[in-house]
C-alpha positions, 0 to 999 in steps of 0.5 A: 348525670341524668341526661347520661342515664337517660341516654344509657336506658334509650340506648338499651331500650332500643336495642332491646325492643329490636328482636321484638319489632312488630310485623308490619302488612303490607298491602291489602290482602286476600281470604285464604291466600298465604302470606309471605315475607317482603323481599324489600329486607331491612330492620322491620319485618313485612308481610304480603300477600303471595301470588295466586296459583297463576304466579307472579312476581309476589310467588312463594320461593320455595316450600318445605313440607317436613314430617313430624312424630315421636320415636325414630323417623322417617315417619309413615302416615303422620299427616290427617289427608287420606291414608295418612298424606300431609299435601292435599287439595280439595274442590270443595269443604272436606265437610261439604254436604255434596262432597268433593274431590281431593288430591293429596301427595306423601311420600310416605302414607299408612302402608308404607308407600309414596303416595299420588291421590285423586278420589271422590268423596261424599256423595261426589261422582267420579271423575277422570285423572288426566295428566297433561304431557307437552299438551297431550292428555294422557288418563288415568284409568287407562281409555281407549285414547291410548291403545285401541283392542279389538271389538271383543275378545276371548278371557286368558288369549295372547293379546298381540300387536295389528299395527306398526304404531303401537296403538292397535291390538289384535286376539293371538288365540290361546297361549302356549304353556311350557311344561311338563304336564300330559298333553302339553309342548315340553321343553328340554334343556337342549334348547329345542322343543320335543317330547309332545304326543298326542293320544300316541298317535303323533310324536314331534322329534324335531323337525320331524312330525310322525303320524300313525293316524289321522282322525282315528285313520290308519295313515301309512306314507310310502313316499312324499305327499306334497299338497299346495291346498287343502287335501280332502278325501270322504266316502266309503269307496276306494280310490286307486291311482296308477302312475308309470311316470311322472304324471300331471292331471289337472281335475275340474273344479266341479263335474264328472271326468269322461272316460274312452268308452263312457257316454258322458255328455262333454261341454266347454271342450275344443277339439284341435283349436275347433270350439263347439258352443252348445249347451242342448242343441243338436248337430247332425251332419250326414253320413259321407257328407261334408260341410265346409266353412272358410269365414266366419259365419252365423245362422239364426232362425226359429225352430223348424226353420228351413234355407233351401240353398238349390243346386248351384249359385251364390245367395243374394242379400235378401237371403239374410233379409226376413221378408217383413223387413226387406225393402227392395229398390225402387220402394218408397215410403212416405209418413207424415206428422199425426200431431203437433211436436212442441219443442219445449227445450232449448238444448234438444232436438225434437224429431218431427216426421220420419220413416222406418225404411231399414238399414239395407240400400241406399236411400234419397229423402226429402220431407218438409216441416212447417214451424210455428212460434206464436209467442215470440220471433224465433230461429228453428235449426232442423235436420235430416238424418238418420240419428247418426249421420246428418243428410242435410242442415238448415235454420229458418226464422218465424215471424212470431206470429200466428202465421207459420214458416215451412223448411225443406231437407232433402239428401242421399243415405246409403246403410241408414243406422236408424229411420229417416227423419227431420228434428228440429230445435228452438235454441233462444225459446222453448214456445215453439211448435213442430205443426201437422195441420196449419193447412188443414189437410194433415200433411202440414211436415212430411218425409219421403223416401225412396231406395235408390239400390 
């Protein structure tokens, strides 16, 4: 019997203690993170930590924030977050001395409305809200990421679009004000605009502007005006204009227009296709005189300089020639180096002897240089021309001693486009010298020069 008791009362027992089981944790845990139910099921209740905000396998399935209250729900600002919100986090202790941050979300604030929070508080500054939209940071308040406006602008314009992308604004100037007040565009029940005047002087009847006055200036139209730029007309003196047909005239931009018996001075002007290039000289011909030009010519000459052609003949070419400048044939002209030439870089040439002779005629030259590389043994590549046209061509190598090494060019030239001359270059060093007196005698690298016809 006792045994049956004792069975009954552990029966009973059992059952009883089984809605009060003791939760058991499972795990070790963390300050300030939730806990939650083991997924593990069964008989005995275990709690364990849930996952941090970066998730995991132990996160909360699902949350369910119900507001609470007396009377009738739904219930407004029945939370103790800001206006009343029951969701908020902060980045610091509500009481921290410095403050904070907060952002706080209800659907149903003090106010009556859904609410998204994000402010300062204390002493904390203000910080931007960003929202971030499949990797683009989208801020609240409004920055200049987003739709960029002009450098400035002008309080109540019509702001308008400057781009096809939507990011760029322009100011479209002062809006148009539909009404009916004095001094504004009216609009009828036509669909079409009129009724718009303007200190009487101007009525718009659609498509039609008809004006009486312009600036305070009687305007009467006898025809069309049409105008493909602007049109201005100042000053007291009328202005007449005749037509007895359709008339073109094309006026100056600047100037005075000439008239058949006026003495205006004409400029820039061609007279059947014959062009007169003057702005103060003088051209006088001859009464009964004729001048008679079949190729193209050009005088050039300082003042009160005179050509006496004579009686008959053809001019010759020293006629064209300044008497300085003119070298008849059989001249020659011999120079010679007055110092020595280094030539201290190995990309150039360096002109050693030459002679101004002109550009006239035909010409033979002949010159010597005498070349010196104390330092090293060294090529000189020279050459007579005209710094245009090369005559003739050579390379001499030196000894590298203090001894010295001549070269000599000689060739024709007809029309030279510059003096005479021998250039040499060093192209392996930069330590070699063009001489003028290794001899003694000063005449060490000369040219010479004589016209041929």
């Amino acid at each position: 019997m006792k045994r049956i008791i004792a069975a009954l009362i552990g029966i009973f027992w059992a059952t009883a203690a089984y809605p009060q089981a003791t939760v058991l944790q499972g795990g070790s845990y963390t300050s300030g993170i939730l806990p939650m139910y083991s997924q593990s099921g069964g008989s005995q209740p275990i709690i364990q930590q849930s996952a941090t905000a970066a998730g995991g396998a132990q996160s909360i399935k699902e949350m369910s924030i119900v507001a609470r209250g007396s009377g009738t729900a739904p219930y407004v600002g029945s939370g103790g977050g800001y206006l009343g919100s029951r969701f908020c986090m902060y980045d610091a202790p509500p009481a921290n001395a410095t403050g904070g941050h907060q952002l706080c979300l209800d659907p149903d604030v003090t106010g009556g409305y859904g609410l998204l929070s994000f402010n300062a508080f204390g002493s904390a500054s203000s910080i931007p809200f960003k929202m971030n939209v499949n990797g683009t940071l989208l801020e609240f308040p409004f920055s200049t990421t987003g739709v960029v406006g002009p450098s400035s602008s002008t309080v109540n314009d019509v702001a308008c679009w400057n781009n096809t992308s939507g990011t760029l604004l322009k100011d479209c100037g002062v809006q148009i004000t539909i009404g009916g007040t004095n001094g504004q565009i009216q609009y009828n029940n036509s669909g079409a605009l009129g009724g718009f005047t303007m200190a009487g002087d101007c009525t718009l009847s659609q498509p039609n502007i008809t004006c009486t006055k312009i600036n305070g200036v009687a305007v009467s139209l006898g025809g069309a005006l049409t105008t493909a730029a602007a049109f201005t007309t100042a000053g007291a003196n009328a202005l007449t204009l005749t037509t007895t047909g359709v008339t073109n005239v094309t006026l100056p931009t600047t100037g005075t227009l000439s008239t058949l018996a006026g003495s205006e001075a004409l400029t820039n002007k061609t007279y059947n296709g014959l062009t007169i290039n003057s702005t103060a000289g003088t051209f006088a011909l001859t009464n009964g005189k004729t001048l008679t030009v079949s190729n193209t010519l050009g005088f050039t000459g300082t003042d009160s300089s005179t050509l006496n052609i004579g009686t008959g003949g053809t001019l010759g070419t020293a006629a064209f020639t300044a008497a300085s400048a003119y070298v008849p044939s059989g001249t020659q002209i011999i120079a010679s180096l007055g110092s020595n030439v280094s030539t201290n870089n190995a990309s150039n040439y360096f002109d050693g002897p030459s002679v101004a002779q002109g550009s006239t005629g035909t010409w033979f030259a002949s010159g010597t240089v005498t070349l010196i590389d104390t330092s090293v043994q060294a090529t000189f590549n020279c050459k007579l021309w005209d710094g245009t046209t090369i005559i003739a061509s050579a390379s001499v190598l030196t000894s590298g001693n203090s001894g010295s090494t001549p070269l000599s060019l000689s060739g024709y030239l007809a029309a030279p486009a510059g003096n005479l001359r021998i250039s040499c270059r060093e192209p392996s060093a930069t330590t070699g010298t063009i001489v003028f007196n290794q001899s003694g005698n000063s005449k060490d690298s000369t040219i010479s020069a004589f016209r041929v016809q």
